[in-house]
gemmi code that builds the backbone of each chain (N, CA, C; Angstrom):
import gemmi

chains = {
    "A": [
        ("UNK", (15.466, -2.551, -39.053), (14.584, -1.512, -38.516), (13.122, -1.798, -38.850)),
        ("UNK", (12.921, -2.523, -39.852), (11.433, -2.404, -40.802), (10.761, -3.649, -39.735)),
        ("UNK", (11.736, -4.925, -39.387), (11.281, -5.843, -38.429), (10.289, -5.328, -37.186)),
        ("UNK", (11.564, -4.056, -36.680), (10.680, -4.151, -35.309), (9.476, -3.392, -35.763)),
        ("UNK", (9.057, -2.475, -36.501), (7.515, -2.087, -36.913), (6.549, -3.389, -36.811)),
        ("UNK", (7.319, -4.393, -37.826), (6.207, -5.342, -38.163), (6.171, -6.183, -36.870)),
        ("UNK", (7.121, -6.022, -35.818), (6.696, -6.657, -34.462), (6.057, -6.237, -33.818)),
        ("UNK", (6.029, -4.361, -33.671), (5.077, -4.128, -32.782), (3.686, -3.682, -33.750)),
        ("UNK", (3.464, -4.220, -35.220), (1.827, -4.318, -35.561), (1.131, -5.597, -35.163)),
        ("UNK", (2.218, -6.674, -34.878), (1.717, -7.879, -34.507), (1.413, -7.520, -33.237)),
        ("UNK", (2.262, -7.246, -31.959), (1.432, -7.078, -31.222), (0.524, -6.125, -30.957)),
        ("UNK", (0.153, -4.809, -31.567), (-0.973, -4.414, -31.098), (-2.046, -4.977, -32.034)),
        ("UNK", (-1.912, -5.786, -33.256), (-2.939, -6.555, -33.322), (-3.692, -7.405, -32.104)),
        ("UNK", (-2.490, -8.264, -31.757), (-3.428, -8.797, -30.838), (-4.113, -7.912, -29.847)),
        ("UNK", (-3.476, -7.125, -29.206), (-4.181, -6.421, -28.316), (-5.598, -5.966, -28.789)),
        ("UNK", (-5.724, -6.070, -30.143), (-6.963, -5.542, -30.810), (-7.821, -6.674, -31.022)),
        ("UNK", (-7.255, -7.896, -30.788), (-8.004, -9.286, -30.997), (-8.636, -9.265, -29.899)),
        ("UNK", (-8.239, -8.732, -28.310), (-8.856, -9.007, -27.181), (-9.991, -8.427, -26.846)),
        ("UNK", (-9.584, -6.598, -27.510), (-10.779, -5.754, -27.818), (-12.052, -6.679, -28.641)),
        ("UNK", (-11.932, -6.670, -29.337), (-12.841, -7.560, -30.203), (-13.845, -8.226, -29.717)),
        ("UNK", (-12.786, -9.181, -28.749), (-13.401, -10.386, -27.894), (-14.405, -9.788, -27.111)),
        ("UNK", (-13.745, -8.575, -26.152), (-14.428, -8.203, -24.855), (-15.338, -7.408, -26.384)),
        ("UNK", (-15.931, -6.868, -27.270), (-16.611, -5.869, -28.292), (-18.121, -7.166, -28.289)),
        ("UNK", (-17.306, -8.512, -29.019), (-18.826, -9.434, -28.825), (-19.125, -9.738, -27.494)),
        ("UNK", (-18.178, -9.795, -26.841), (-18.758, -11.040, -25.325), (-19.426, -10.038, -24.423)),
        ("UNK", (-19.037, -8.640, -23.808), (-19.452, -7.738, -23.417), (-20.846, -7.863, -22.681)),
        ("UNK", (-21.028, -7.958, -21.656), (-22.316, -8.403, -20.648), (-23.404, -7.365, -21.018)),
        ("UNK", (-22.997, -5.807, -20.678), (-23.838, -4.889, -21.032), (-22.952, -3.815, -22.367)),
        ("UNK", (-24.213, -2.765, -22.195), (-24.056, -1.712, -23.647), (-22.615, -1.248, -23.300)),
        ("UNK", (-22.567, -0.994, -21.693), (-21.497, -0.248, -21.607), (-20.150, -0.750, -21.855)),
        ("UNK", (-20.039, -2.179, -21.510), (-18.816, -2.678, -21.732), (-18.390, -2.489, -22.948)),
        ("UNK", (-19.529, -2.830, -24.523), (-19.235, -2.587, -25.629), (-18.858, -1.368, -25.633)),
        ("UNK", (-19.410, -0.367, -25.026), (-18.849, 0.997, -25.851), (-17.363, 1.090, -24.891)),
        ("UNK", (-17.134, 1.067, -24.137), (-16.100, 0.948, -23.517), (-14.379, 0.445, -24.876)),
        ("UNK", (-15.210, -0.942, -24.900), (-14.361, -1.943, -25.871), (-14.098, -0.809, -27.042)),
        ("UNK", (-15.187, -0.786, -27.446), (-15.058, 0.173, -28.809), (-14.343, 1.546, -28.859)),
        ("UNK", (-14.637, 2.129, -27.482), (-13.333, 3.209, -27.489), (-11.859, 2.754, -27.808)),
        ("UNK", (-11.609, 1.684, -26.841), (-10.254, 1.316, -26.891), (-9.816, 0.674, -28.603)),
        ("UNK", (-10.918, 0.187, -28.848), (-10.886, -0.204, -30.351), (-10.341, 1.225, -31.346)),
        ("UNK", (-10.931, 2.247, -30.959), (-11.009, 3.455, -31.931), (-8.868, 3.641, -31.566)),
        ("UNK", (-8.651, 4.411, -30.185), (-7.759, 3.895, -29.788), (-6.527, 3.200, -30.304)),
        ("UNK", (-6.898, 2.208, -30.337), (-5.523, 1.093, -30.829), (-5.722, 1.016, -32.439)),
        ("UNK", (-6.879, 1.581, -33.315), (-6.627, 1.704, -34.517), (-6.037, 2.904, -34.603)),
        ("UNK", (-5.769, 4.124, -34.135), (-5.156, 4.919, -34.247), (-3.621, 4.885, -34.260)),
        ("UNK", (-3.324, 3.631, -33.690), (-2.062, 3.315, -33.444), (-1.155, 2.670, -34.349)),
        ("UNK", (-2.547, 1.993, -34.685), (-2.125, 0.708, -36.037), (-2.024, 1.236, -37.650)),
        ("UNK", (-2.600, 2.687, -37.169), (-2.553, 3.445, -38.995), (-1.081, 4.260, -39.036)),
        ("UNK", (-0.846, 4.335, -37.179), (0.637, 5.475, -37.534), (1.498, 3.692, -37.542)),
        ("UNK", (1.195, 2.774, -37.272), (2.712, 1.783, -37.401), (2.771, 1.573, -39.046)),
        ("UNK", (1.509, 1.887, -39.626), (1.280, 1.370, -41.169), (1.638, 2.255, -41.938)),
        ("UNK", (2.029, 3.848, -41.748), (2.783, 4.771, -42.091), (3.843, 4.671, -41.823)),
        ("UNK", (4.646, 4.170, -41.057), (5.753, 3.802, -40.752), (6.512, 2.509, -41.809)),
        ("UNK", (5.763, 1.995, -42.016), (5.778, 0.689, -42.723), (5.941, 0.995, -44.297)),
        ("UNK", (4.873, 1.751, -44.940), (4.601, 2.063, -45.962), (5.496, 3.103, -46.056)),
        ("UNK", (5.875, 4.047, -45.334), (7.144, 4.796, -45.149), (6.693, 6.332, -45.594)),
        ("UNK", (5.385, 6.609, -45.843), (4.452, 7.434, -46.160), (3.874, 8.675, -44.883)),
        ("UNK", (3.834, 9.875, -45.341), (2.803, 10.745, -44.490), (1.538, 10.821, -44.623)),
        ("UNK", (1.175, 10.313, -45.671), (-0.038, 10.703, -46.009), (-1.400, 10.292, -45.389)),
        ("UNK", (-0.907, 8.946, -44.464), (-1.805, 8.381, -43.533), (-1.904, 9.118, -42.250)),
        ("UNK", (-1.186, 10.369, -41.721), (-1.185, 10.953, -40.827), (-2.129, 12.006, -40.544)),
        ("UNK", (-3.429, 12.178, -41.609), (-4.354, 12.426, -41.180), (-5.576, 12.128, -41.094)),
        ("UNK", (-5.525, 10.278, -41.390), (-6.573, 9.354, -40.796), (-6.137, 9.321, -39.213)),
        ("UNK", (-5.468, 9.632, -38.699), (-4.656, 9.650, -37.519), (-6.277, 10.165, -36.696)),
        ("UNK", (-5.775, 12.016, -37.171), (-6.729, 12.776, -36.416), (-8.033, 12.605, -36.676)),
        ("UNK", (-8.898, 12.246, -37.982), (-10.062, 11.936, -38.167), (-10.572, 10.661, -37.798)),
        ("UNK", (-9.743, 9.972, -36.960), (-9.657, 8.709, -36.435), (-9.946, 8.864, -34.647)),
        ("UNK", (-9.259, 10.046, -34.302), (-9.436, 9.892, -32.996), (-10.754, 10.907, -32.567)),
        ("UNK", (-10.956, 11.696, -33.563), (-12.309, 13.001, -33.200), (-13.494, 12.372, -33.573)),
        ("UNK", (-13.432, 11.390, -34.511), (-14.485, 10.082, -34.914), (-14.572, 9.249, -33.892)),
        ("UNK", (-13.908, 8.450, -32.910), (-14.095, 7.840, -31.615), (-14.020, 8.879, -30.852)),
        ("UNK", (-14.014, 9.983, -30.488), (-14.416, 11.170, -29.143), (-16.273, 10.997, -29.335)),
        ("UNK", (-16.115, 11.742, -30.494), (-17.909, 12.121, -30.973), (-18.857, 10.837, -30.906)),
        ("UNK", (-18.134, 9.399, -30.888), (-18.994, 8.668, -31.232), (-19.295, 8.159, -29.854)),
        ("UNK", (-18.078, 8.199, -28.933), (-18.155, 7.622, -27.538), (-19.029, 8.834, -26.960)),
        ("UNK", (-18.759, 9.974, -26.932), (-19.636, 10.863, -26.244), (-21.615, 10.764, -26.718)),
        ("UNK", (-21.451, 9.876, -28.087), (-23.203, 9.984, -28.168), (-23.686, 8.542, -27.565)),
        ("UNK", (-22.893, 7.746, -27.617), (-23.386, 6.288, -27.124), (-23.487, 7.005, -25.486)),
        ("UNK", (-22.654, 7.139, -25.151), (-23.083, 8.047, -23.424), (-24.375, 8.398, -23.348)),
        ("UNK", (-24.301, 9.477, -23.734), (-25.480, 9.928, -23.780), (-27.258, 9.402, -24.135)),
        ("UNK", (-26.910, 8.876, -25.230), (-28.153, 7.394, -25.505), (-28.415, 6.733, -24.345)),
        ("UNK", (-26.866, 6.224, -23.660), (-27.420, 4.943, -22.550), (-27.801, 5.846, -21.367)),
        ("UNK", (-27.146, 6.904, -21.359), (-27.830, 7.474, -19.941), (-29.464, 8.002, -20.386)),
        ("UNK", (-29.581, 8.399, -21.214), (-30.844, 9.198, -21.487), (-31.984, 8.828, -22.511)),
        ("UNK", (-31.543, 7.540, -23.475), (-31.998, 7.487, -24.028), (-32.486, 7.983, -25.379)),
        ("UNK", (-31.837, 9.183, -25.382), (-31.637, 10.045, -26.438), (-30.745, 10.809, -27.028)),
        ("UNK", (-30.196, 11.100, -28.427), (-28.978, 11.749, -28.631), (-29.609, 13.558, -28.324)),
        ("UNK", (-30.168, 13.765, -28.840), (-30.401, 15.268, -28.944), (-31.051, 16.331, -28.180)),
        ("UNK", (-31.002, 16.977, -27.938), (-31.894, 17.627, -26.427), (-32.519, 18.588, -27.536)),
        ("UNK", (-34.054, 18.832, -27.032), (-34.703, 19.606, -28.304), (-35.232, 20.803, -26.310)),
        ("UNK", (-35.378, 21.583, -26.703), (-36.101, 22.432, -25.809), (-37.110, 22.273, -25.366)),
        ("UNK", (-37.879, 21.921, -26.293), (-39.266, 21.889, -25.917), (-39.880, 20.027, -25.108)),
        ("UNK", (-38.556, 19.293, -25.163), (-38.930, 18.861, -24.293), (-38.763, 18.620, -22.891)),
        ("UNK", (-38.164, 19.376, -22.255), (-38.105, 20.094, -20.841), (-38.884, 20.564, -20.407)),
    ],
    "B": [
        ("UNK", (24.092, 9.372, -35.353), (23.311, 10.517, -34.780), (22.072, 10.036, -34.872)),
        ("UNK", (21.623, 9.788, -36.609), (20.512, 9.718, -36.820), (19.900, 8.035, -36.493)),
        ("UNK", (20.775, 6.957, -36.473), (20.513, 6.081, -36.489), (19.913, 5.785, -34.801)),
        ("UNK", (20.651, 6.513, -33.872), (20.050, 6.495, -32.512), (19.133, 7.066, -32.260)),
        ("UNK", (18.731, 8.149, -32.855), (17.567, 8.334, -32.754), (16.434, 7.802, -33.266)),
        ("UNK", (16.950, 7.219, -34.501), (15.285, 6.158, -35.140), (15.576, 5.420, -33.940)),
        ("UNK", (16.769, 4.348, -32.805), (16.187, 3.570, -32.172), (15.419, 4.073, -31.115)),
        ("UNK", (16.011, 5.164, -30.508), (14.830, 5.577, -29.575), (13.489, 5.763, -30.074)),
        ("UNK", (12.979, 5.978, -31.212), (12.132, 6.017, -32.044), (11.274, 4.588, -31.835)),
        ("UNK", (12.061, 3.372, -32.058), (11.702, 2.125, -32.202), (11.186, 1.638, -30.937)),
        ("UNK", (12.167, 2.337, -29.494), (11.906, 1.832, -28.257), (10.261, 2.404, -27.968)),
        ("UNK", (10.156, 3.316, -28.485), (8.806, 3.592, -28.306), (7.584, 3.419, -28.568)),
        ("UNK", (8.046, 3.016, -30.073), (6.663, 1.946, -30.498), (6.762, 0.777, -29.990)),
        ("UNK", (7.752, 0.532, -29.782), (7.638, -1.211, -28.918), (7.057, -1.346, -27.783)),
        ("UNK", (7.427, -0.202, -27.023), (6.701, 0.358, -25.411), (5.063, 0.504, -25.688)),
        ("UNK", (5.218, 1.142, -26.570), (3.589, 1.269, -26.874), (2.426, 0.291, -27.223)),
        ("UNK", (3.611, -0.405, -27.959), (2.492, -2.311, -28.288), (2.260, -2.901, -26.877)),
        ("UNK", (3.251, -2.667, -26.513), (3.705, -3.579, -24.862), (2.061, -2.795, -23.674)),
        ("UNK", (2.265, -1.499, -24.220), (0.971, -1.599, -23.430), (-0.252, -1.466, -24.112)),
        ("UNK", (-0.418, -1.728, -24.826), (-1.257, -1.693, -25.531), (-2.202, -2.991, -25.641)),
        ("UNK", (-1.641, -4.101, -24.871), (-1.262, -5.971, -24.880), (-1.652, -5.176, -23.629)),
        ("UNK", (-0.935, -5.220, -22.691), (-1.300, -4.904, -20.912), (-2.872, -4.343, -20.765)),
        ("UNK", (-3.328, -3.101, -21.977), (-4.531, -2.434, -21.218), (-5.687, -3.685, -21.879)),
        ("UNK", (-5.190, -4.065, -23.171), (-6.196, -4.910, -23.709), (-6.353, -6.634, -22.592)),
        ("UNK", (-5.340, -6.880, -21.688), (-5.486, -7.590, -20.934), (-6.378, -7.507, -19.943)),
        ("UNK", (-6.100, -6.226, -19.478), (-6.962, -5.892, -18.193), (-8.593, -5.421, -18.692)),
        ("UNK", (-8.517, -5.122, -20.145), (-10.248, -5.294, -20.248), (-11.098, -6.484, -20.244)),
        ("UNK", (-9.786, -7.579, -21.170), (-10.394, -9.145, -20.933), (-10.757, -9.358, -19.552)),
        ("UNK", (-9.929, -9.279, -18.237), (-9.734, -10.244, -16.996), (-11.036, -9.570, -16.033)),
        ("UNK", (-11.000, -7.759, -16.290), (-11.146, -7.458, -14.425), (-12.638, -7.538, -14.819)),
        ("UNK", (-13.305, -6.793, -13.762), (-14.746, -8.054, -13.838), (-15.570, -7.283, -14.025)),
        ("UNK", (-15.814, -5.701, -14.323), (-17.309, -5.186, -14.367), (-16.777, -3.813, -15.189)),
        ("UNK", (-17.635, -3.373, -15.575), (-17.459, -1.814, -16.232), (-16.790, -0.659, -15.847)),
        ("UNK", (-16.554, -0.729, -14.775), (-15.408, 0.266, -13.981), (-14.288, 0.241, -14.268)),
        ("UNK", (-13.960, -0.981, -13.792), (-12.155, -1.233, -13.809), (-12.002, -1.405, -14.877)),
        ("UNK", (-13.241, -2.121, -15.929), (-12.354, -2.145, -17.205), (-12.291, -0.335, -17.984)),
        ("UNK", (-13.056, 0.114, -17.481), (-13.199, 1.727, -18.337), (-11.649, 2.007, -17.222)),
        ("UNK", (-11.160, 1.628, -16.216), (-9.843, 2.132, -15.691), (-8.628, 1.729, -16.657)),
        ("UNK", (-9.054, 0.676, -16.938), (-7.811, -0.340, -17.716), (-7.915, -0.031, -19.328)),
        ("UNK", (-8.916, 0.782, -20.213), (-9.279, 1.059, -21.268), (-8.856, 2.630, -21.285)),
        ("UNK", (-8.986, 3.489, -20.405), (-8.573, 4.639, -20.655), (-7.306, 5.086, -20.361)),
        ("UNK", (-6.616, 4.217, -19.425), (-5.293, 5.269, -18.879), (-4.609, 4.360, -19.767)),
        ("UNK", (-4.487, 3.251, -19.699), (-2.969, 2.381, -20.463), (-3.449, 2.530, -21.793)),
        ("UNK", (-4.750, 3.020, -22.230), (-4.783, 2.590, -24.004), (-4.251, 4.047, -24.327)),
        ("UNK", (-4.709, 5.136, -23.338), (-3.899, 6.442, -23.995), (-2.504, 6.648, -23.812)),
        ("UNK", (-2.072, 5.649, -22.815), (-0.462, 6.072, -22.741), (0.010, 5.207, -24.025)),
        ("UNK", (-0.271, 3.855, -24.297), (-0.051, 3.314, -25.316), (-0.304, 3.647, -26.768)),
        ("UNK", (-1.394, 4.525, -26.873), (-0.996, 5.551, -28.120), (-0.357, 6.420, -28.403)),
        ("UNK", (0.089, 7.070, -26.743), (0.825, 8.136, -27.145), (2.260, 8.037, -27.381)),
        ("UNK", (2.874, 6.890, -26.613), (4.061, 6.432, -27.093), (4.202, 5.942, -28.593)),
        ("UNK", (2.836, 5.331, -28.873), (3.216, 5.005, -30.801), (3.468, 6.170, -31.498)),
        ("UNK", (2.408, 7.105, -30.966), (2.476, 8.259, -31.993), (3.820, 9.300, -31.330)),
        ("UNK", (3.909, 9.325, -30.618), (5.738, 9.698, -30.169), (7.096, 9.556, -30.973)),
        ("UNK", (6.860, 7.979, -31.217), (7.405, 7.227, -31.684), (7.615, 7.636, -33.038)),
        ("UNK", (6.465, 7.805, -33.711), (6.259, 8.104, -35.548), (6.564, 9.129, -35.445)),
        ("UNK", (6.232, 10.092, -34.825), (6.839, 11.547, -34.963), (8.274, 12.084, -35.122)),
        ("UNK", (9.534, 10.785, -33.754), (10.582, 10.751, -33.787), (10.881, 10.505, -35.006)),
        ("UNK", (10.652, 8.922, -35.451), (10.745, 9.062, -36.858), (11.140, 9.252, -37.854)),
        ("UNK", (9.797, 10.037, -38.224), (10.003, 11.035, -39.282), (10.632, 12.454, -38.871)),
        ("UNK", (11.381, 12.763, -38.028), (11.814, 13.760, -37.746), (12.900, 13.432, -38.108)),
        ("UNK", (13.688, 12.579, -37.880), (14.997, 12.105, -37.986), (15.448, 11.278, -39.075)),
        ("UNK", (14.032, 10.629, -39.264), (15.099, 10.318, -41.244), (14.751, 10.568, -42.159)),
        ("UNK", (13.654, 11.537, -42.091), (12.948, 12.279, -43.115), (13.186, 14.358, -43.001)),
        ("UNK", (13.684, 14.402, -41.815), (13.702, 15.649, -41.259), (12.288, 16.364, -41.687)),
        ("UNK", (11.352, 15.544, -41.133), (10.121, 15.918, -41.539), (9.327, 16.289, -40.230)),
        ("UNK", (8.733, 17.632, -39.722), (7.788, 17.818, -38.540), (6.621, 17.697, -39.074)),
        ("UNK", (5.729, 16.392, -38.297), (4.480, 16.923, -38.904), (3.416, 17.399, -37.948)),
        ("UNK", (2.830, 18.241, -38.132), (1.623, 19.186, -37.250), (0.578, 18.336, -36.517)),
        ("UNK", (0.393, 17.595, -37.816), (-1.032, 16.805, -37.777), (-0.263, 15.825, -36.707)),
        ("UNK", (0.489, 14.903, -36.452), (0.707, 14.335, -35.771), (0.708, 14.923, -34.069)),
        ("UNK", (1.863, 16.042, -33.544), (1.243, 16.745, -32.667), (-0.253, 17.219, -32.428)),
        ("UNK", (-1.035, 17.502, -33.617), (-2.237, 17.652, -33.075), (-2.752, 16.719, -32.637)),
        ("UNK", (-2.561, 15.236, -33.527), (-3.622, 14.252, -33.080), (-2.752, 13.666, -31.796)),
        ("UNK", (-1.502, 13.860, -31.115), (-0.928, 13.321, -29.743), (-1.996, 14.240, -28.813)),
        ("UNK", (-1.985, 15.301, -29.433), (-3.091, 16.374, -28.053), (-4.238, 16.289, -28.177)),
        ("UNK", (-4.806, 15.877, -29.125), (-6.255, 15.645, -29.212), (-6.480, 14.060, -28.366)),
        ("UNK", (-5.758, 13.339, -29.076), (-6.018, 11.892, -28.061), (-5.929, 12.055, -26.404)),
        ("UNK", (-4.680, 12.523, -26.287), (-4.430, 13.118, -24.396), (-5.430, 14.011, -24.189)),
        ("UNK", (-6.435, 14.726, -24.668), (-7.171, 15.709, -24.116), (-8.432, 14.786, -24.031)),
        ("UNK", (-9.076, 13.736, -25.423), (-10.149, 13.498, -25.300), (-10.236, 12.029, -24.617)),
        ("UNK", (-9.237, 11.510, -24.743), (-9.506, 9.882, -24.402), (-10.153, 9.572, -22.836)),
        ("UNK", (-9.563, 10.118, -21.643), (-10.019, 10.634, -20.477), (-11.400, 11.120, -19.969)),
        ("UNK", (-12.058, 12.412, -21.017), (-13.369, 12.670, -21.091), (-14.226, 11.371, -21.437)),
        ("UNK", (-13.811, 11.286, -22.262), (-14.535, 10.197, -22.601), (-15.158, 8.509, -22.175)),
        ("UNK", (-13.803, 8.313, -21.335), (-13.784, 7.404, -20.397), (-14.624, 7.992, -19.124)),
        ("UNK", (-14.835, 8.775, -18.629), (-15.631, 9.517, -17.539), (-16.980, 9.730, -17.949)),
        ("UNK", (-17.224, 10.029, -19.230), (-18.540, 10.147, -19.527), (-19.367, 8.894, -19.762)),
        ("UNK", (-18.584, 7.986, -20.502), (-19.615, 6.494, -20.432), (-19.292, 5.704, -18.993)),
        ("UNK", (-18.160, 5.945, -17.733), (-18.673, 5.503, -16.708), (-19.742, 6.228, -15.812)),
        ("UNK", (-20.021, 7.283, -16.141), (-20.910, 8.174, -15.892), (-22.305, 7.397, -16.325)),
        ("UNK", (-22.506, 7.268, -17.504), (-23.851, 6.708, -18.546), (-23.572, 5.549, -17.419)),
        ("UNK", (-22.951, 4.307, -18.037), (-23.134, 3.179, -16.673), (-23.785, 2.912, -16.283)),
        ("UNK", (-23.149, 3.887, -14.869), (-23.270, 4.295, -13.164), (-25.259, 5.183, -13.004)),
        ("UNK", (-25.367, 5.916, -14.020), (-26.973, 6.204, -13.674), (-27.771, 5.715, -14.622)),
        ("UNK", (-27.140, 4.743, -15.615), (-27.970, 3.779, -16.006), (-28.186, 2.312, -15.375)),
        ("UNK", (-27.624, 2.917, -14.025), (-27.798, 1.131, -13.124), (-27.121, 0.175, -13.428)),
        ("UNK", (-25.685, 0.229, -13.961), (-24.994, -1.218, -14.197), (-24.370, -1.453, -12.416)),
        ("UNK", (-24.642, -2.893, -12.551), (-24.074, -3.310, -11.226), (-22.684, -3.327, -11.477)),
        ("UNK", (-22.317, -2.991, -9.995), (-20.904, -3.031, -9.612), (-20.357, -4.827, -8.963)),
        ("UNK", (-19.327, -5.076, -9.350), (-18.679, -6.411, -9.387), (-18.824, -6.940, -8.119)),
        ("UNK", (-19.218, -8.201, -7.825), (-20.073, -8.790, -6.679), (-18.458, -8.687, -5.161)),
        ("UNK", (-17.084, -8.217, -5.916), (-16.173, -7.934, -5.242), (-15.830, -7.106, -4.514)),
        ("UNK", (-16.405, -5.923, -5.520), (-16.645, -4.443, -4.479), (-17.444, -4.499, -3.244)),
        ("UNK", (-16.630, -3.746, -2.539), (-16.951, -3.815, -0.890), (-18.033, -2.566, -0.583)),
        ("UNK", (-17.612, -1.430, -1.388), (-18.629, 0.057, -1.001), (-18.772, 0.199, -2.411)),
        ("UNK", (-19.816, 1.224, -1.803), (-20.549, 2.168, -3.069), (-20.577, 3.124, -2.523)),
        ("UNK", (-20.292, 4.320, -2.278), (-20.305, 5.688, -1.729), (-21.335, 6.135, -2.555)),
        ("UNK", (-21.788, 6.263, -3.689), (-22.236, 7.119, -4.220), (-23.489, 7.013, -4.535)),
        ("UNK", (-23.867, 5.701, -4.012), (-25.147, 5.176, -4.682), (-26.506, 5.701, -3.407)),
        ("UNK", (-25.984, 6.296, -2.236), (-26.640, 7.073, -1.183), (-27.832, 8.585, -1.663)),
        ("UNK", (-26.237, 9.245, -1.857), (-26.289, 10.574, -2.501), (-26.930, 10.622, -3.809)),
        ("UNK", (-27.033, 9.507, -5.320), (-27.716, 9.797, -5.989), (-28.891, 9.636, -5.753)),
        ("UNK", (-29.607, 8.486, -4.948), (-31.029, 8.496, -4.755), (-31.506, 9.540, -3.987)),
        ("UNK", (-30.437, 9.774, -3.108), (-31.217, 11.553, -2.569), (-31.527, 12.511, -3.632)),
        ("UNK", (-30.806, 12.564, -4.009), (-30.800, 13.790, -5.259), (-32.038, 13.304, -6.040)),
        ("UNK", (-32.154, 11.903, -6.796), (-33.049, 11.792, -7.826), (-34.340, 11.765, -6.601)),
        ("UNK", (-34.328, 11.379, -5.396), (-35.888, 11.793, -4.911), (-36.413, 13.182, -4.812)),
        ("UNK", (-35.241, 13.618, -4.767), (-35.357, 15.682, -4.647), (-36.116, 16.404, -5.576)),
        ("UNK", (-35.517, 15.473, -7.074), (-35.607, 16.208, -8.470), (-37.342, 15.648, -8.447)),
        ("UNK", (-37.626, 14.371, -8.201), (-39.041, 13.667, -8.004), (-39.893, 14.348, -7.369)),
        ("UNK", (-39.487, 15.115, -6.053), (-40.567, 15.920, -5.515), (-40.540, 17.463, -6.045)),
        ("UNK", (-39.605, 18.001, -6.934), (-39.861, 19.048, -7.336), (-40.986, 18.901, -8.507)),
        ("UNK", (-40.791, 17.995, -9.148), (-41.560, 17.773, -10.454), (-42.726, 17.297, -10.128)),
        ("UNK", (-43.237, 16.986, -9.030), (-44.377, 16.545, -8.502), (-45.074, 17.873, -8.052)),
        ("UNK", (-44.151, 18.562, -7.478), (-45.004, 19.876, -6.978), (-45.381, 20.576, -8.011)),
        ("UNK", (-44.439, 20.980, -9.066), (-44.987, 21.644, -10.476), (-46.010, 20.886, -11.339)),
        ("UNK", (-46.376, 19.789, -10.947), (-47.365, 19.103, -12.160), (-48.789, 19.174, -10.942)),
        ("UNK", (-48.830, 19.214, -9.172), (-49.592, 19.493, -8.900), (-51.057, 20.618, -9.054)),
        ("UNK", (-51.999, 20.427, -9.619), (-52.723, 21.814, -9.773), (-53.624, 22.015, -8.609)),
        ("UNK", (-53.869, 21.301, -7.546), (-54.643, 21.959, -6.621), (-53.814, 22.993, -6.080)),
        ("UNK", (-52.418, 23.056, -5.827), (-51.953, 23.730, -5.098), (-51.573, 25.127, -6.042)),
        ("UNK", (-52.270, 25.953, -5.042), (-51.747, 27.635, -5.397), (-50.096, 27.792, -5.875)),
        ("UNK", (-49.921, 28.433, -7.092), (-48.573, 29.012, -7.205), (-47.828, 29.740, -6.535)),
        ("UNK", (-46.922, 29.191, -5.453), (-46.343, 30.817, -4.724), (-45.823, 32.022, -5.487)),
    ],
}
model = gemmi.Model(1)
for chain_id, residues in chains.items():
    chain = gemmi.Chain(chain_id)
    for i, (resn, *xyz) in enumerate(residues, 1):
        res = gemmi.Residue()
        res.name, res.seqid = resn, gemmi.SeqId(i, " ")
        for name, pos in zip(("N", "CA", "C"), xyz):
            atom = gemmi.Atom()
            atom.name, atom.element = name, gemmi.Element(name[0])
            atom.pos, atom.b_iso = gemmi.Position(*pos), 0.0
            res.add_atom(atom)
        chain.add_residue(res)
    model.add_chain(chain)
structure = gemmi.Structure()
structure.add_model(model)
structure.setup_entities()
């Protein structure tokens, strides 16, 4: 049983090797942040196979501070590339 | 009892690596920021959600353990991964990234320059001062 865990961390490693790839090679900003979502993503995946492994709960709530940490971070890179800015102040409208 | 259910357990994290390899393929290959934000959001969230499916089975079954946090973070990923993918092809798309020299149309690229010339002549009329305020 413990095998097939450690088969499927190998493969979503790699799948995380490709992220990577497309994270440096990436033409524009967007592709990186793109990459980097899927990065946030497939580490979320790789902490529940490593709870599985370790045979532990206690990693099950890097889980959620894992995926609300890539929401918040993808939603401000958005916003930067469209606007240039994270914060909307009033007064400059 | 319990042993079939850890394998269905197992079939699911395996399903889940499996696409997880598929969406990370299609970000390497397809050719511009679109398709890969297509190939980054739908297969990387189905491929988490089968892992975390998977762990949940689990520990349900040989630990007789429910855990919360796990359902929360399956609904938090399915709720946000999607937004999120829409909002940086959004950033992109009106930050001017070109579309792949393959694509045949652009529908949309009409309608935003109407709009942004619209917003241009409103802001032109309000910064005008010869003209009387209606």
């Amino acid at each position: 049983m413990m095998m097939f865990y450690w088969i499927a961390l190998a493969i979503v490693s790699t799948a995380f090797a490709g992220l990577l790839y497309r994270l440096v090679k990436g033409p524009t900003v967007a592709d990186r942040v793109v990459a980097l979502d899927a990065l946030g993503i497939s580490l979320v995946s790789i902490v529940a196979l490593l709870s599985l492994i370790t045979e532990t709960e206690f990693f099950l709530e890097i889980i959620l501070l894992l995926s609300i940490l890539s929401f918040i971070g993808t939603a401000a890179f958005a916003k930067f590339i469209e606007r240039g800015e994270i914060f909307d102040r009033d007064d400059n409208r | 009892m319990i042993q079939i259910v850890e394998y269905a357990g197992v079939i699911l994290i395996l399903l889940g690596g499996i696409m997880a390899v598929i969406s990370a393929f299609g970000i390497l290959r397809l050719p511009d920021v679109y398709t890969r934000s297509h190939a980054a959001t739908k297969s990387s969230t189905l491929a988490v959600l089968l892992s975390l499916s998977g762990t949940f089975i689990y520990f349900w079954a040989s630990e007789s353990f429910i855990s919360v946090r796990l359902l929360l973070g399956i609904t938090f990923v399915f709720l946000t991964a999607p937004v999120a993918g829409h909002l940086i092809t959004r950033a992109a798309y009106r930050s001017r990234v070109k579309l792949a020299d393959s694509s045949t149309e652009d529908a949309l690229e009409e309608v935003l320059r109407k709009a942004e010339e619209k917003i241009e002549d409103v802001t032109e009329d309000d910064n005008d001062p010869e003209q009387p305020p209606n």
